[in-house]
N, CA, C and O atoms as a GROMACS GRO file, in nm:
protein
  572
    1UNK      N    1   1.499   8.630   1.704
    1UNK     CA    2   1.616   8.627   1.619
    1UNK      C    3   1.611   8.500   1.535
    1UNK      O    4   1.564   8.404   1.596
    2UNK      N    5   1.650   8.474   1.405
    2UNK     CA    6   1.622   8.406   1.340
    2UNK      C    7   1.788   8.330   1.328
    2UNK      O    8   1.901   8.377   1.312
    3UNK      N    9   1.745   8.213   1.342
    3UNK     CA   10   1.907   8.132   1.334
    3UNK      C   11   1.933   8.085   1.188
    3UNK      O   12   1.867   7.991   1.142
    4UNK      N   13   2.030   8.151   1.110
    4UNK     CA   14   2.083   8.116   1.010
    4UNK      C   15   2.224   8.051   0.994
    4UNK      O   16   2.318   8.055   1.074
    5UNK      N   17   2.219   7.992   0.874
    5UNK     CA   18   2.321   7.916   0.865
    5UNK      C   19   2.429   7.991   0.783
    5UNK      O   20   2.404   8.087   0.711
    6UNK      N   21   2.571   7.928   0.806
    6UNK     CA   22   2.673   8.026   0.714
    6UNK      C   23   2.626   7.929   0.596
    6UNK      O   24   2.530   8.001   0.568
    7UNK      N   25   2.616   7.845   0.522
    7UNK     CA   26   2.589   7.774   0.405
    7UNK      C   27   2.480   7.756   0.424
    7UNK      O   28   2.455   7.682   0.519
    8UNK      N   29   2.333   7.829   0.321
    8UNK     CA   30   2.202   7.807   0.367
    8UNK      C   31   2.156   7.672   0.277
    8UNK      O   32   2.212   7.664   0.168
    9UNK      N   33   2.075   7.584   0.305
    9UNK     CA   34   2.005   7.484   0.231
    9UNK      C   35   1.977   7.519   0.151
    9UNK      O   36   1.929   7.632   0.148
   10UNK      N   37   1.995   7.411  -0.012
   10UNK     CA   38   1.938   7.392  -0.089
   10UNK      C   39   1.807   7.482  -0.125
   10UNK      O   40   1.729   7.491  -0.031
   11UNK      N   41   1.776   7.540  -0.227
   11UNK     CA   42   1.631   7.573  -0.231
   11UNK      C   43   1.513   7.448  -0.292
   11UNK      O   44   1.391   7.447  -0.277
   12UNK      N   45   1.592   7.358  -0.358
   12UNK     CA   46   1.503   7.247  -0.412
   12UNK      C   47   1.478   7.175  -0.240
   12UNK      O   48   1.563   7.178  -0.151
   13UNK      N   49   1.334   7.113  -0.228
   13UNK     CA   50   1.275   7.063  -0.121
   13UNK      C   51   1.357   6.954  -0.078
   13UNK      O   52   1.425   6.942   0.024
   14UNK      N   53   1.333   6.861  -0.195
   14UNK     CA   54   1.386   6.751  -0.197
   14UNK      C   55   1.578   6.713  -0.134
   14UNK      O   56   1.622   6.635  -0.049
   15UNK      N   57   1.646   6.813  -0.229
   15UNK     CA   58   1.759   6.822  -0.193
   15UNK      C   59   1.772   6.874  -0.024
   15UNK      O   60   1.872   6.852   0.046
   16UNK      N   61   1.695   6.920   0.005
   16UNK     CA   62   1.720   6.988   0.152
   16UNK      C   63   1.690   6.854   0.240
   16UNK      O   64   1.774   6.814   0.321
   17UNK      N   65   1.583   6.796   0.222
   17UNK     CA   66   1.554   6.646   0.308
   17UNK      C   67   1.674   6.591   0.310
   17UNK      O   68   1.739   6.598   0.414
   18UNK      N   69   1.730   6.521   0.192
   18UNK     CA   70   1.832   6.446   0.160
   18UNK      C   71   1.951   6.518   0.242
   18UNK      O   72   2.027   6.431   0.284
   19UNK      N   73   2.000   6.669   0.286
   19UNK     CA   74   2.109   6.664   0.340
   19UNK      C   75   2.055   6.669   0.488
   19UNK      O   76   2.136   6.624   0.568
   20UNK      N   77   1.916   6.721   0.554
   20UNK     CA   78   1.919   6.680   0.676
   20UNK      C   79   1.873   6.565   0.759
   20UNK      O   80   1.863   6.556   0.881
   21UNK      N   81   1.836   6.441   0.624
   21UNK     CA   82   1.878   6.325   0.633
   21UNK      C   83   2.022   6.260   0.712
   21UNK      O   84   2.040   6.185   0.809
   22UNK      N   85   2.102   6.325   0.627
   22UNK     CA   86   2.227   6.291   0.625
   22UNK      C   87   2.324   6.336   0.766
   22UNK      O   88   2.412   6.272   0.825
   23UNK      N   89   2.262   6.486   0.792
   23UNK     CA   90   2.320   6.547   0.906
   23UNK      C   91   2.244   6.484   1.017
   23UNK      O   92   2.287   6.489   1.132
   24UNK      N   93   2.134   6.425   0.987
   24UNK     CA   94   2.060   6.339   1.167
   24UNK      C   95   2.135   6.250   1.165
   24UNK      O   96   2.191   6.227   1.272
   25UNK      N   97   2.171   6.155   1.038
   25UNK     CA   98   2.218   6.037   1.034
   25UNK      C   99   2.385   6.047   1.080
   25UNK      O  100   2.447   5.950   1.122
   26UNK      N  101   2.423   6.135   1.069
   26UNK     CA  102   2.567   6.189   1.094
   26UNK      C  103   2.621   6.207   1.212
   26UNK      O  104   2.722   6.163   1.266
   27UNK      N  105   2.517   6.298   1.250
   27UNK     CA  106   2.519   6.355   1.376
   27UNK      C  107   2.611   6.543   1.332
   27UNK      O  108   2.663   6.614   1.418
   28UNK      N  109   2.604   6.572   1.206
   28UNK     CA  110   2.706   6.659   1.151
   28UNK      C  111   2.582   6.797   1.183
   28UNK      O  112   2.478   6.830   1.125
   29UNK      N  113   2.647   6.846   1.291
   29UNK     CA  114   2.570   7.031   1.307
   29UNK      C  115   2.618   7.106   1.260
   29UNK      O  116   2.731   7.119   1.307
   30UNK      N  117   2.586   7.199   1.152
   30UNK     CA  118   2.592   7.252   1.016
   30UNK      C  119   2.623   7.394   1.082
   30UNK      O  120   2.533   7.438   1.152
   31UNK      N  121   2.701   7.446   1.073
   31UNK     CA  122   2.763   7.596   1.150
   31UNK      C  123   2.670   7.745   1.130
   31UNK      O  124   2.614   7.792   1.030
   32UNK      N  125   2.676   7.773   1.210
   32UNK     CA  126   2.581   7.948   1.179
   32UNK      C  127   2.606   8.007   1.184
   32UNK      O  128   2.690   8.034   1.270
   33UNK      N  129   2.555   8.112   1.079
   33UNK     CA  130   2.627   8.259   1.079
   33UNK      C  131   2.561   8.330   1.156
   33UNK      O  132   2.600   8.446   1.170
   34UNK      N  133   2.425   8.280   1.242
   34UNK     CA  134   2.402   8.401   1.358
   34UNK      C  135   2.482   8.420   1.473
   34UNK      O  136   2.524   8.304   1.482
   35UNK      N  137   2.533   8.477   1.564
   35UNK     CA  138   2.609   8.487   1.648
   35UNK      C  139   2.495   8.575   1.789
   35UNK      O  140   2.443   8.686   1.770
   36UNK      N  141   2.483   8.519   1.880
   36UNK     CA  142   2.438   8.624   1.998
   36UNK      C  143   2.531   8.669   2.055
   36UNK      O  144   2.626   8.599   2.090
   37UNK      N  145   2.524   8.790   2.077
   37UNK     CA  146   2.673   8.865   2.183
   37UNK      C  147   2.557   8.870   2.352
   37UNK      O  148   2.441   8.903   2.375
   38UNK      N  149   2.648   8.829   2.418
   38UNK     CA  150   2.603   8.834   2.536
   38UNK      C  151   2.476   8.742   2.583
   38UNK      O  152   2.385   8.795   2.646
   39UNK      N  153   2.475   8.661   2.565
   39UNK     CA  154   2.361   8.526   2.591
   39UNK      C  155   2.311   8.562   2.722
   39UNK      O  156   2.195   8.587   2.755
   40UNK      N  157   2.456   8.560   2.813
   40UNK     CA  158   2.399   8.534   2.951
   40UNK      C  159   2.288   8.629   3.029
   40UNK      O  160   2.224   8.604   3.131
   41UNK      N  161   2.288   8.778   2.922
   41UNK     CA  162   2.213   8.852   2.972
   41UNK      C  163   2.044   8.828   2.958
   41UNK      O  164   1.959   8.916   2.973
   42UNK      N  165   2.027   8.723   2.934
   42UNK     CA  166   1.893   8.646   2.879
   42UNK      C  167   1.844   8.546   3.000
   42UNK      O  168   1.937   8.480   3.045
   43UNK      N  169   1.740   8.526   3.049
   43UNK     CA  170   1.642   8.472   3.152
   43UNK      C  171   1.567   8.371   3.069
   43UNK      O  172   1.555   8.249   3.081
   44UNK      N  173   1.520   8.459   2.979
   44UNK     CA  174   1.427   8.361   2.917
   44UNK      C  175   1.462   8.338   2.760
   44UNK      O  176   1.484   8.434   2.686
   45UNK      N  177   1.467   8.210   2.715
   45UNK     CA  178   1.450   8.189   2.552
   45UNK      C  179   1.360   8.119   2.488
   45UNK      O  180   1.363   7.996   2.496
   46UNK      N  181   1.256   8.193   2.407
   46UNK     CA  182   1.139   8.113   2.339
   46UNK      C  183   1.235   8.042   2.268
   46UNK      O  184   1.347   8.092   2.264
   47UNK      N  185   1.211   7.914   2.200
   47UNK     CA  186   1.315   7.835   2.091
   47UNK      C  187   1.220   7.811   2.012
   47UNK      O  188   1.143   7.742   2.079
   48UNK      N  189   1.166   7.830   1.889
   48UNK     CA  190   1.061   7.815   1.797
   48UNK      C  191   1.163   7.715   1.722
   48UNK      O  192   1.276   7.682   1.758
   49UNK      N  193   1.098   7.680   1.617
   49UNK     CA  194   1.125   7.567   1.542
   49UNK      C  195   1.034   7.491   1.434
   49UNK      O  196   0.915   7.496   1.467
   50UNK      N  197   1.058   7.418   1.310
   50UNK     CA  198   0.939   7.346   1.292
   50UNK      C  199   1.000   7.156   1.276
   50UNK      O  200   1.112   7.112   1.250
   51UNK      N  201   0.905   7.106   1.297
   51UNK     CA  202   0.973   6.947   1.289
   51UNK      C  203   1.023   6.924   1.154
   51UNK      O  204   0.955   6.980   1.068
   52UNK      N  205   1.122   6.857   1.112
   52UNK     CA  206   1.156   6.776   1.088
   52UNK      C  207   1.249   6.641   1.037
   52UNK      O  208   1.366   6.629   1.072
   53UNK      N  209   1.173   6.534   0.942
   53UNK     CA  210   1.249   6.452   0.964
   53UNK      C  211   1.172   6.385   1.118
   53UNK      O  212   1.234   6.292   1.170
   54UNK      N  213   1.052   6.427   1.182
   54UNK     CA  214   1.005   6.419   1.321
   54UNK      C  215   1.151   6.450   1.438
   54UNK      O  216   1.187   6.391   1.540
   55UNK      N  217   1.200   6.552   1.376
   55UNK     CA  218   1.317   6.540   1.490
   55UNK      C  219   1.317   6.743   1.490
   55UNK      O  220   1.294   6.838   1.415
   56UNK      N  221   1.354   6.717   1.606
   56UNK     CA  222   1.456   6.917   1.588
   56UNK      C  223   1.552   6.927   1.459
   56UNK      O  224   1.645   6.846   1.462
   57UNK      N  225   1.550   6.977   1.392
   57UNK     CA  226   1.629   7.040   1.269
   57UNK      C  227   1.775   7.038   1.341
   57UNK      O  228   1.792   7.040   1.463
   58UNK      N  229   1.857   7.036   1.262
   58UNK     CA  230   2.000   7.044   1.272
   58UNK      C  231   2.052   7.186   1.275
   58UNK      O  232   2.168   7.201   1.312
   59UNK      N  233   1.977   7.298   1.238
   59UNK     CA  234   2.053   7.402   1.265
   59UNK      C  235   2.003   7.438   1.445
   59UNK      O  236   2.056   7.529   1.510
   60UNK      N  237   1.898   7.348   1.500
   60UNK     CA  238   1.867   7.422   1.584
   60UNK      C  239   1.970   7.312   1.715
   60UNK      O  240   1.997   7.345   1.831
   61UNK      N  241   1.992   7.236   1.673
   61UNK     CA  242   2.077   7.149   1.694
   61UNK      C  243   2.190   7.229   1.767
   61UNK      O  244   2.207   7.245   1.888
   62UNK      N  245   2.274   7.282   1.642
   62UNK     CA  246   2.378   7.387   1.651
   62UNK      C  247   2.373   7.454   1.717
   62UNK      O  248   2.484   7.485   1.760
   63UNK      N  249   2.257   7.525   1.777
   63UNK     CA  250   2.259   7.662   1.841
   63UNK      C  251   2.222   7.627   1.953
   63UNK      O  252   2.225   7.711   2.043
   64UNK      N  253   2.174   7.481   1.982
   64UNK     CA  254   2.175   7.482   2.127
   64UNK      C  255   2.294   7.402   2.182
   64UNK      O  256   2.300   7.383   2.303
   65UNK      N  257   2.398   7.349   2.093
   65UNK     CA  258   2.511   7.285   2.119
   65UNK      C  259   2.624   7.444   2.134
   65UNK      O  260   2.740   7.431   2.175
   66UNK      N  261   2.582   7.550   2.105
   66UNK     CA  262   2.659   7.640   2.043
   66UNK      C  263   2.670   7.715   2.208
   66UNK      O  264   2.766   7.738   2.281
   67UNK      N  265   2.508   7.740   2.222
   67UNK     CA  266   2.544   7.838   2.353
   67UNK      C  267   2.499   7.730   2.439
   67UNK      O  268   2.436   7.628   2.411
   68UNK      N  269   2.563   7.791   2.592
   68UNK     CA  270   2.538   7.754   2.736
   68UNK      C  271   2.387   7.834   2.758
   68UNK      O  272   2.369   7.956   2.768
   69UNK      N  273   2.304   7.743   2.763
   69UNK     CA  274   2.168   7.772   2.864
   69UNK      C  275   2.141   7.759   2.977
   69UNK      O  276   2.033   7.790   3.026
   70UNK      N  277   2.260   7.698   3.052
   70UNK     CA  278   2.260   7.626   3.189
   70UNK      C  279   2.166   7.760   3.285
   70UNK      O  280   2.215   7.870   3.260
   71UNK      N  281   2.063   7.767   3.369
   71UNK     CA  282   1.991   7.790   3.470
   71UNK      C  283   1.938   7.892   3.386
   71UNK      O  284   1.957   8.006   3.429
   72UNK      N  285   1.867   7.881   3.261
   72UNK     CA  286   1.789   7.990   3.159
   72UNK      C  287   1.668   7.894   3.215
   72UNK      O  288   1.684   7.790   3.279
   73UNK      N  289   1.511   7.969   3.166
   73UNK     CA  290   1.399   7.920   3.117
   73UNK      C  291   1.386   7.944   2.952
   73UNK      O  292   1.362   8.047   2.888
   74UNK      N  293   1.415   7.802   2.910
   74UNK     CA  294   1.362   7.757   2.804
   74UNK      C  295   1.236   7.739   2.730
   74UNK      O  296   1.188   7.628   2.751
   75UNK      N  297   1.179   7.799   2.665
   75UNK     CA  298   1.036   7.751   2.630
   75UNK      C  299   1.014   7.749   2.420
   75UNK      O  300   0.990   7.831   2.332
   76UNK      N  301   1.046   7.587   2.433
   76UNK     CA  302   0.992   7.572   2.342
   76UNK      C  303   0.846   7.586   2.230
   76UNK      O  304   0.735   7.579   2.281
   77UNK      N  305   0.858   7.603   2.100
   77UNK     CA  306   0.759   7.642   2.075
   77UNK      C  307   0.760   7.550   1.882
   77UNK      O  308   0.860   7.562   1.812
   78UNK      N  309   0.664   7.487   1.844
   78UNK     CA  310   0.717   7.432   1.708
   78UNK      C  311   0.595   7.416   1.605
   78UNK      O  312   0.498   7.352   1.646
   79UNK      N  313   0.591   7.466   1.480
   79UNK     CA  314   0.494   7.350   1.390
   79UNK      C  315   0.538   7.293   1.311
   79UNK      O  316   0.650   7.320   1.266
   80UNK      N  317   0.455   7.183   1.263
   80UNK     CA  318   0.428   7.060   1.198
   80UNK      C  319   0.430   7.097   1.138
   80UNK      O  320   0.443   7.219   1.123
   81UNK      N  321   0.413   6.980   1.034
   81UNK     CA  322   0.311   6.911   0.907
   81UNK      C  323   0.197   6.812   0.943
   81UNK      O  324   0.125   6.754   0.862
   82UNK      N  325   0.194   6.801   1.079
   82UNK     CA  326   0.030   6.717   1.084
   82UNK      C  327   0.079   6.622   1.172
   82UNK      O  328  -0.008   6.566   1.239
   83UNK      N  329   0.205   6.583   1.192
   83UNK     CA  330   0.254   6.431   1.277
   83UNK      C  331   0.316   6.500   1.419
   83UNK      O  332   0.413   6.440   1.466
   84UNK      N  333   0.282   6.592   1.473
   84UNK     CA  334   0.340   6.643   1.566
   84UNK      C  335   0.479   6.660   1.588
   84UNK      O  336   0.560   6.639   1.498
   85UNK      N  337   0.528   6.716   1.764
   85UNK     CA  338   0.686   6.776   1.711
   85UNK      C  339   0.779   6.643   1.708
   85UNK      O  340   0.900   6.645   1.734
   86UNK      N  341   0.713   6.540   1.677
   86UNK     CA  342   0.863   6.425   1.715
   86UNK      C  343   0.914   6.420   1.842
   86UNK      O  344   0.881   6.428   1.960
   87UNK      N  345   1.015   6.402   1.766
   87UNK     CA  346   1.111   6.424   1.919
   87UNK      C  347   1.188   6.537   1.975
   87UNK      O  348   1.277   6.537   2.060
   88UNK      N  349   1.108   6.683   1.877
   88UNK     CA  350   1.227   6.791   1.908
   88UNK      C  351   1.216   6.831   2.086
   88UNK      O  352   1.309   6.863   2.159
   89UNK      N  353   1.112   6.822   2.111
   89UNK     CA  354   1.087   6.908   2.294
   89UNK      C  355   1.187   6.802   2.344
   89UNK      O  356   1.299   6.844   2.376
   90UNK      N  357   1.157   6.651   2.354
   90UNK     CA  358   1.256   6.588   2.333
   90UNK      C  359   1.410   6.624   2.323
   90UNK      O  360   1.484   6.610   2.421
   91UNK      N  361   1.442   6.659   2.233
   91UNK     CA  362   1.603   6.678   2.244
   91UNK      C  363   1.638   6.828   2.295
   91UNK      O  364   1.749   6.873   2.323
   92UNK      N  365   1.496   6.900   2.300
   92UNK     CA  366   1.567   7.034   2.374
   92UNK      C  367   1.616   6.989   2.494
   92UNK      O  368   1.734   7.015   2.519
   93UNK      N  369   1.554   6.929   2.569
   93UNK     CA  370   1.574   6.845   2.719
   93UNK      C  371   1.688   6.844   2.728
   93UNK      O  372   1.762   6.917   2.794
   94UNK      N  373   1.727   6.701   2.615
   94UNK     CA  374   1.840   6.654   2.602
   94UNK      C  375   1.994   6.782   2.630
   94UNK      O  376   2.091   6.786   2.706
   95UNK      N  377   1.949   6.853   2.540
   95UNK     CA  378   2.056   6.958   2.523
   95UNK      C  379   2.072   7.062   2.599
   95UNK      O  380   2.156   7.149   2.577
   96UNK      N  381   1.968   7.062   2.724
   96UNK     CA  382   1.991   7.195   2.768
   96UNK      C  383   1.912   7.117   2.925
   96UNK      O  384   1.809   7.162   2.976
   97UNK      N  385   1.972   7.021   2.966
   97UNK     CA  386   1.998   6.929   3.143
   97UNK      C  387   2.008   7.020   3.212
   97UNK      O  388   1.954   6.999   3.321
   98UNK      N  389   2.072   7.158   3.197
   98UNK     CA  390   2.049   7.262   3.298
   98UNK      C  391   1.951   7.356   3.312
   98UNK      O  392   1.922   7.400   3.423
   99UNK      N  393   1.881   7.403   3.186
   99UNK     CA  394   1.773   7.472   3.175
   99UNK      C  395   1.608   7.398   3.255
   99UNK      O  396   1.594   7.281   3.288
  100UNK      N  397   1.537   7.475   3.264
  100UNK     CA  398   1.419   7.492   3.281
  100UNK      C  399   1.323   7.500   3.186
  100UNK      O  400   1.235   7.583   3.165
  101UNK      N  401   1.356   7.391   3.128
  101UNK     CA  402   1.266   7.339   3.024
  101UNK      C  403   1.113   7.337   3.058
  101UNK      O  404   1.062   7.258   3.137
  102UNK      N  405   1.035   7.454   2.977
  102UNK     CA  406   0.882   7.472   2.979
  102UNK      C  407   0.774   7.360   2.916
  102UNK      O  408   0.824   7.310   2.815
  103UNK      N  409   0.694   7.327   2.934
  103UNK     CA  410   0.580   7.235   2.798
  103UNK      C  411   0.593   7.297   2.670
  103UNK      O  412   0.579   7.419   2.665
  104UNK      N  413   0.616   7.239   2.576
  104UNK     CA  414   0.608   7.296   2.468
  104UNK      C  415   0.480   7.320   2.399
  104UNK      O  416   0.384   7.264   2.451
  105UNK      N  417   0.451   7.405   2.270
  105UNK     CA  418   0.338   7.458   2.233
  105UNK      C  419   0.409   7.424   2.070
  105UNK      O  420   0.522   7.450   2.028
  106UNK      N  421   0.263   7.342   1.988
  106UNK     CA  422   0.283   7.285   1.860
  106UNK      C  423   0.160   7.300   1.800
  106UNK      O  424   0.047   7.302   1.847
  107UNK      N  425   0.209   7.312   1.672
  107UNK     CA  426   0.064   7.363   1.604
  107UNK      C  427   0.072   7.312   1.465
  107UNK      O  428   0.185   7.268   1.445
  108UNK      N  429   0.013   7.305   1.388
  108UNK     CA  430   0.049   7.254   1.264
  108UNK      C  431   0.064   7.369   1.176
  108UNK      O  432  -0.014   7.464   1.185
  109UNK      N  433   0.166   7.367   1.086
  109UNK     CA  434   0.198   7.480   0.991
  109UNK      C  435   0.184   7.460   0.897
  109UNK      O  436   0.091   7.530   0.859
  110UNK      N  437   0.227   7.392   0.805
  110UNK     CA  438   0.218   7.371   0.686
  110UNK      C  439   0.253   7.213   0.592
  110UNK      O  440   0.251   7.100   0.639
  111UNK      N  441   0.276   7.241   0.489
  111UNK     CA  442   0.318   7.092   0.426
  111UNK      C  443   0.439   7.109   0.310
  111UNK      O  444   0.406   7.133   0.194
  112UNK      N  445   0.539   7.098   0.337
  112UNK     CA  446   0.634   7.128   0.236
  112UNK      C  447   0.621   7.117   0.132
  112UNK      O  448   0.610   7.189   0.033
  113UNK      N  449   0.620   6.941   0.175
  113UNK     CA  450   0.597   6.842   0.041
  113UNK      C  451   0.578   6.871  -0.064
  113UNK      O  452   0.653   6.862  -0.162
  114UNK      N  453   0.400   6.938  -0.051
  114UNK     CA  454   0.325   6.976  -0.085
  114UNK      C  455   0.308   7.097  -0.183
  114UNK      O  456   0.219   7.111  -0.266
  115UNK      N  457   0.433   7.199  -0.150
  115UNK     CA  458   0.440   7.318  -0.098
  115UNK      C  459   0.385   7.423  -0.066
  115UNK      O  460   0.399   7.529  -0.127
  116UNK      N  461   0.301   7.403   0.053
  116UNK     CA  462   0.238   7.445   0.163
  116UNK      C  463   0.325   7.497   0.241
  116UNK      O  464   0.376   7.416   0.318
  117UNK      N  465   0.364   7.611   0.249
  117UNK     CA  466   0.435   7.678   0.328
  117UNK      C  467   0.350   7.735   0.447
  117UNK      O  468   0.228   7.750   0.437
  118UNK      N  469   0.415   7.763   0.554
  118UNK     CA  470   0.373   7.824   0.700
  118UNK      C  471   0.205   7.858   0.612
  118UNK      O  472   0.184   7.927   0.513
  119UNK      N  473   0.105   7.775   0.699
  119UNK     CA  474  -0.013   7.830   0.662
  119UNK      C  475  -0.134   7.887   0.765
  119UNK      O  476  -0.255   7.900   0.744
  120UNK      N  477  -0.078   7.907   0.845
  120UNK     CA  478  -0.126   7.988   0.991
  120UNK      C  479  -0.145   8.109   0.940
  120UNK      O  480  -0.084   8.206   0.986
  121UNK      N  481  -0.237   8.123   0.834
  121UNK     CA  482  -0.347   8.253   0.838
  121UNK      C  483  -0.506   8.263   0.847
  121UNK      O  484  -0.586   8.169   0.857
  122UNK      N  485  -0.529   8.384   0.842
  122UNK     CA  486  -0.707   8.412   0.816
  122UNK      C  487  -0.730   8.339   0.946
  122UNK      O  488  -0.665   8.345   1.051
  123UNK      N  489  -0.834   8.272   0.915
  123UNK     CA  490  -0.895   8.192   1.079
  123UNK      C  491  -0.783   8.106   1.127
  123UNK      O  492  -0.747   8.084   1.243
  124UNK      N  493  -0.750   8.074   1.047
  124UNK     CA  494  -0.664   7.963   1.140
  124UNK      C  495  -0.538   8.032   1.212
  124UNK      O  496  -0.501   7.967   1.310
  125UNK      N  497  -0.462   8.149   1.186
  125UNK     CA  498  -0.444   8.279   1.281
  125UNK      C  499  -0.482   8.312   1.380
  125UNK      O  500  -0.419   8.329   1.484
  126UNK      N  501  -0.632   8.330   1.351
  126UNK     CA  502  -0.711   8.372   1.510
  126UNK      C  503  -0.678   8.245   1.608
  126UNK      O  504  -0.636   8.267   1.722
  127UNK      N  505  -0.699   8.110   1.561
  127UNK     CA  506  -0.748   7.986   1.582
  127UNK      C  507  -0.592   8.002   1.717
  127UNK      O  508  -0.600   8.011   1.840
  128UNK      N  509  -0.477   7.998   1.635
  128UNK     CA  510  -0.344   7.972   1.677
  128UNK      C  511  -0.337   8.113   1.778
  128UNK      O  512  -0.265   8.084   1.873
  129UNK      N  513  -0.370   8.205   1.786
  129UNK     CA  514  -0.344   8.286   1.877
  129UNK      C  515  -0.425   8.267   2.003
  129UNK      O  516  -0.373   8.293   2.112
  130UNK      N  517  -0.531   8.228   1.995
  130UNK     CA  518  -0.669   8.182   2.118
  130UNK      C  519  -0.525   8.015   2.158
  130UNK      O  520  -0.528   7.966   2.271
  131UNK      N  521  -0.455   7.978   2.087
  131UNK     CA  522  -0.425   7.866   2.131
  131UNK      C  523  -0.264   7.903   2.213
  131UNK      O  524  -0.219   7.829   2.300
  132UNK      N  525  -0.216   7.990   2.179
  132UNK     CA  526  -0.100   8.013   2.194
  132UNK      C  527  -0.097   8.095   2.330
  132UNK      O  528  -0.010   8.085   2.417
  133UNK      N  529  -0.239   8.203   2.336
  133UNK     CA  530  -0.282   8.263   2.486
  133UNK      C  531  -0.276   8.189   2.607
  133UNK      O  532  -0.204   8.208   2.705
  134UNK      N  533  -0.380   8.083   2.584
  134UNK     CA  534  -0.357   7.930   2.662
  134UNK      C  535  -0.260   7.885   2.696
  134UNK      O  536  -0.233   7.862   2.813
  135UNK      N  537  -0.172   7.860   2.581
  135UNK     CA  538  -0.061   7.800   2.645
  135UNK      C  539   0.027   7.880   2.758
  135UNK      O  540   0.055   7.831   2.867
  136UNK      N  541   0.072   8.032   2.708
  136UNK     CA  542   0.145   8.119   2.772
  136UNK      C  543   0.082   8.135   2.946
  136UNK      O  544   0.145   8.142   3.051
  137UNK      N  545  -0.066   8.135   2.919
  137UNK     CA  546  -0.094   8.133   3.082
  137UNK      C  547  -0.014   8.003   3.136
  137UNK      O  548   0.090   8.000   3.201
  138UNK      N  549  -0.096   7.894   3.086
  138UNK     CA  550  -0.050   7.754   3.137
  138UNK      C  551   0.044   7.795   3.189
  138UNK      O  552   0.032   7.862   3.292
  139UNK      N  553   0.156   7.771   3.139
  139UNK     CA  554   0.280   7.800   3.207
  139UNK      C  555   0.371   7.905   3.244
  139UNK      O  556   0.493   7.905   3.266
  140UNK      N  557   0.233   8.045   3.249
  140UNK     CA  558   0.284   8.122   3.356
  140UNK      C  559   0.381   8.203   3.300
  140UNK      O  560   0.466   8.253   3.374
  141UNK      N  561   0.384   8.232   3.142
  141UNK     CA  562   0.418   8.352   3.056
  141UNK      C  563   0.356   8.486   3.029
  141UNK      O  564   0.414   8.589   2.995
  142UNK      N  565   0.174   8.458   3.059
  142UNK     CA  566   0.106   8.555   3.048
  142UNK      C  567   0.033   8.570   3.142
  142UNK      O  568   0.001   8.462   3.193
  143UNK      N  569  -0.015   8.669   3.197
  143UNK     CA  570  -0.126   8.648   3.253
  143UNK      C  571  -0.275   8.695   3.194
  143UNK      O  572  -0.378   8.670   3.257
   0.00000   0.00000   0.00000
């Protein structure tokens, strides 16, 4: 499920930094128009994400301030731009003291900046799926 916001960001790059600048610096979690009905019927939640700012994004912020995860398995999942996830596995912790917080799995995606959007194709596809198999055994998602 994809977490959206009721007011979506900026489409200019730049302008979008500058307000989740502002919302880390704030501490201001930006409201969503996704809604889950019935959370609790959930065991497990992948939390995908991509860094930044080197931090968890502020909408994801929201949605884990939003619902109770208390005695879920959590398993984070995130890409980059090349500097790894920051501090987001980091603040999933933070936000979810009752969950069963998994190792997280990070990969590099793309480069905004740049605009390099999500670039996990062709080989580097295969590359991320041989990596993502791995991880899921590791910790006992796949066998």
């Amino acid at each position: 499920m994809e977490v959206e916001l009721e007011t979506p960001y900026p489409a200019d790059y730049r302008a979008t930094v500058q307000q989740v600048v502002h919302e880390n610096e704030t501490g201001n979690l930006p409201p969503l128009k996704t809604k889950i009905e019935q959370m609790e019927q959930y065991d497990v939640i992948f939390l995908g994400f991509p860094t930044w700012d080197m931090q968890l994004p502020p909408p994801m912020k929201s949605f884990l301030h939003q619902y109770d995860l208390r005695g879920k398995v959590v398993v984070p999942f995130n890409t980059n731009g090349g500097y790894g996830p920051g501090s987001g596995f980091d603040t999933v912790r933070e936000f979810c003291p009752r969950s069963s917080i998994q190792p997280g799995f990070t990969i590099r995606g793309g480069a905004e900046i740049n605009g390099e959007l999500l670039a996990i194709k062709d080989a580097k596809a295969d590359e991320a799926r041989s990596q993502i198999e791995i991880w899921l055994k590791k910790i006992g998602m796949q066998k």
